[in-house]
N, C-alpha and C positions, 0 to 999 in steps of 0.2 A: 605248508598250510593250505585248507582249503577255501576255493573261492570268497565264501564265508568268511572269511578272517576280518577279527577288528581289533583295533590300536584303543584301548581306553586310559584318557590324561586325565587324573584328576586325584580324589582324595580316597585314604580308607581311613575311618574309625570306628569308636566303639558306640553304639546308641545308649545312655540312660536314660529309658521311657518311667512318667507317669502317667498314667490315664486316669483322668478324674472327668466330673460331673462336667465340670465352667475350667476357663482358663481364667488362672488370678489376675486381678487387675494391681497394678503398683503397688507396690504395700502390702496386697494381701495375700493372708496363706489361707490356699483349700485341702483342706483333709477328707480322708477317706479315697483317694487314691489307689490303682494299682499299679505297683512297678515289675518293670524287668528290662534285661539288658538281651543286644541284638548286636551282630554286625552290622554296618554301617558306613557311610561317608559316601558322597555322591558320584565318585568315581569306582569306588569297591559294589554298589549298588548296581551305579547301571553296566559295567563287567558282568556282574551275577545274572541280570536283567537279559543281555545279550546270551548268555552261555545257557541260561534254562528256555529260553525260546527257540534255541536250536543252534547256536554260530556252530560252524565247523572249528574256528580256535577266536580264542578272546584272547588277548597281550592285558594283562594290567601297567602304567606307568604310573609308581607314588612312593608314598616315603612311608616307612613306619617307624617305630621310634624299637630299641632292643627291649621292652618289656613286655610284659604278660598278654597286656588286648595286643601287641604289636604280631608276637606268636600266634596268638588265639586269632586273629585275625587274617594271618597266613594259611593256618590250617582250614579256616572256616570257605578259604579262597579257592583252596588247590581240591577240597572235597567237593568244590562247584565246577570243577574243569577248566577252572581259571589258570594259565598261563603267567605265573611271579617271578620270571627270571629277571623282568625289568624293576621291580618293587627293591626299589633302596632301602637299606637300613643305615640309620642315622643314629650313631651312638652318644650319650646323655642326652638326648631330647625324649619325652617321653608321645607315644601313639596320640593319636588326635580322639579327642572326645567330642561327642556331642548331648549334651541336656537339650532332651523332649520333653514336653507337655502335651497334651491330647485333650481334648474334650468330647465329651458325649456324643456330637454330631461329626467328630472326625477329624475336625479343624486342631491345627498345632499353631504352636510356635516354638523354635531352635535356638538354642546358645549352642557357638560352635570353641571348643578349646584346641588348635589346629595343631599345635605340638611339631611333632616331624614333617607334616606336612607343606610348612614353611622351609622348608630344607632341601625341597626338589626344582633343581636349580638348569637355567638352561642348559651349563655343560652335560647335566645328567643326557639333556636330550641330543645336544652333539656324541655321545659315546654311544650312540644308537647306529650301528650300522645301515646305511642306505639299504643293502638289502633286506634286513630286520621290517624296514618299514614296507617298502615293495610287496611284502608277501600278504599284507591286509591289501582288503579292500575299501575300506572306510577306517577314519580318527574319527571317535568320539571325547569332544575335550570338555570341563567343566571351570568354574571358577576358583574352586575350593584349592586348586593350585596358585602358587604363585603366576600373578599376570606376564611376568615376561617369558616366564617357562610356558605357558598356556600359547604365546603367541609363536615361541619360537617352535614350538611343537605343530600348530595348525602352520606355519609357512614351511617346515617340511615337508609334512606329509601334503598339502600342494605342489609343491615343486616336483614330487615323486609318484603325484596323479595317482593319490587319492580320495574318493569325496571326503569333505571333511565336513562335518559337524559343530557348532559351539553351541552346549547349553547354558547359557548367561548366567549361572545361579554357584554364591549370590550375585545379584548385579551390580554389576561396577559403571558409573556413569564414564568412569575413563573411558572404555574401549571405544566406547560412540566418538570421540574426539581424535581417536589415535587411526592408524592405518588398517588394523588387526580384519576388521571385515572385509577386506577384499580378499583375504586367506581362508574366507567362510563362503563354504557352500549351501549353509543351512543351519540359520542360527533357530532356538525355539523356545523363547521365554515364556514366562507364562504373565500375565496381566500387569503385576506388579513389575516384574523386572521390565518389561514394554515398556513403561508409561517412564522408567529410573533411566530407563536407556534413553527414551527419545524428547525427554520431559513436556508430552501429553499425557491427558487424562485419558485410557482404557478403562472403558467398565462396559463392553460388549462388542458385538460382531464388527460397526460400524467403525468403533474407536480402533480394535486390533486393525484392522484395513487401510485405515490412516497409519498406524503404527507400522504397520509391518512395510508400507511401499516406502516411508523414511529408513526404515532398518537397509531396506535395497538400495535406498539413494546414496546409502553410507557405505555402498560397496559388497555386499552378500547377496549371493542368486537369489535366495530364496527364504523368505518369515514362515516359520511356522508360530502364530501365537495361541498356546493353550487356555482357554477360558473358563478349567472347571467343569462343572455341570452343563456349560453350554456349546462344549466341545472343543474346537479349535478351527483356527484360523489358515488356511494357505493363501502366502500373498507372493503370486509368483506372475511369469507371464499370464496365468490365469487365478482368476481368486476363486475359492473352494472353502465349502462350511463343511465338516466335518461332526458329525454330532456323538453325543458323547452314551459309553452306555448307562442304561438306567439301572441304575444299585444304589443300593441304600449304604453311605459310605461310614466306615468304623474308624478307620485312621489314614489321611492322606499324605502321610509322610514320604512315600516312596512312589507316588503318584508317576512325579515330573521324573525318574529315574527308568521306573518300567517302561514309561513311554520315548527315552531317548536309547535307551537298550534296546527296546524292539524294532523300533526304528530304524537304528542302525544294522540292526541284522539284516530288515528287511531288504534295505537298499542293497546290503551286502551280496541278498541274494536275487539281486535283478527286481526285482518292483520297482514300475512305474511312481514316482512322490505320493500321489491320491490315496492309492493302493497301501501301499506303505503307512503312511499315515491312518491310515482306518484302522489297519491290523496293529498298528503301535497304541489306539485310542483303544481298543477291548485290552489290549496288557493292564494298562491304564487303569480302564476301568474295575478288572480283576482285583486289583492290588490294593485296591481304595477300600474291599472289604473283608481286610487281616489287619493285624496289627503288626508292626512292625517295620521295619525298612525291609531287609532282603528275606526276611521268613513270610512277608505278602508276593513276594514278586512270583508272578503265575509261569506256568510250562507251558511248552509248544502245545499241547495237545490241549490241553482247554482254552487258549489264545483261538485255535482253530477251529474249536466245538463253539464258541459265540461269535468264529467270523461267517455271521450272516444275515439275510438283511431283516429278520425279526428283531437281529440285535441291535446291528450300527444300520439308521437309517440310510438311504441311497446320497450319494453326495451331492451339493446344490451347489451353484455357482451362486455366486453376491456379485450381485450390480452395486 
């Protein structure tokens, strides 16, 4: 593998999107809706997310169930350059669904039916040859897996010195309790999971910055907290605002995906964190105006056509 290479732990499944007007509130149904169906699940996304921004090789690590989206989902994987040698198959469980909502400004909300993905179990990740792991340069892991699989997966790929990754999503208030971030090089939630993880209130620059220097005291080098429209947060030896780009957003579903896929690329491929993080925030911002989970996630070359500084303002440090 080259340089590039990265390890992705997490989930695949299938999207049922509606996009309508409003999202319903308790009780109510909105009509007038459009559906359609995508690949999906936060580990098959940010795989996809890394491999169209250029990785030299993506490894997927997940479960699929032996039916139809389980297939359709393998092929939708390896037509992306995705690497499925690791992708278990789990027979009578069926693939992991997710039911989307969309509304007119972009905003969702997810039911996730996890299916096989409940099935990817730490032995799977001891049957990983040390050198399998050695040849990445960066673990990107997610939640959508099982938490001890999740853990046992970031304390290898530590121990075999590579940076590693945890995207907290969804968040789980355990990990904050348990030992798991000192196996993280770079955890990067976005507002909500901050606020699940450290149980403060986030709602901008000031609160992520409280937030992210507890995420370090819990043992992770480094916060990155995404804030949306207001960009994100580095809370590391040095804090760092990162601002977001300016687009008018259609669906944010695959937002937090693009931008841990790019990311990890970029580290993969020598950038400086600052750096990195900028050129992960224009994915970001790309993906925010498609619809879909992996049919928004953008290419190297228009990732690269808005890395510049009409697009992503210059970085600022926060006192």
């Amino acid at each position: 593998m080259s340089h590039a290479a990265i390890l992705v732990l997490g989930s695949s499944n299938t999207d049922l999107v509606v996009q309508a007007a409003r999202l319903p509130a308790p009780g109510e149904t909105v009509v007038g809706g459009v559906f359609f169906r995508a690949a999906g699940g936060k580990g098959a996304n940010q795989a996809v997310a890394a491999a169209r921004a250029g990785a030299g090789s993506v490894s997927l690590i997940a479960a699929i169930g032996e039916d139809d989206f389980g297939r359709e989902a393998l092929a939708s994987l390896r037509a992306e350059g995705v690497d499925c040698d690791l992708v278990k198959r789990v027979s009578g469980e069926p693939s992991g669904v997710a039911l989307i909502m969309v509304d007119r400004n972009g905003q969702n909300c997810i039911s996730v039916a996890s299916g096989a993905n409940l099935h990817l179990t730490p032995a799977d990740i001891e049957a990983i040859d040390d050198a399998r792991i050695r040849q990445a340069a960066v673990m990107l892991a997610c939640l959508e897996a099982p938490s001890p699989t999740v853990v046992r997966g970031l304390q290898r790929a530590k121990q075999l010195g590579l940076i590693t990754i945890l995207n907290p999503a969804p968040a789980d208030p355990e990990i904050a309790s348990s030992d798991v971030l000192r196996h993280v090089d770079i955890i990067t939630p976005n507002e909500s999971e901050a606020a699940l993880l450290t149980g403060q209130r986030v709602e901008g620059i000031a609160d992520a910055h409280a937030a992210g220097q507890r995420l370090r005291d819990l043992g992770c080098r480094h916060a990155i907290i995404t804030l949306g429209a207001q960009g994100c947060l580095l809370v590391s030896d040095q804090v760092v605002h990162v601002e977001a780009l300016r687009v008018q957003p259609v669906d944010t579903t695959a937002a937090g995906d693009a931008f841990n896929g790019a990311l990890a690329l970029a580290l993969a491929e020598g950038k400086d964190l600052p750096t990195a993080i900028r050129w992960a925030s224009v994915a970001a911002g790309l993906s925010v105006t498609r619809r879909g989970a992996q049919p928004s996630l953008p290419r190297r070359a228009e990732i690269d056509t808005q890395d510049h500084p009409l697009a992503i303002r210059p970085l600022t440090a926060v006192q």
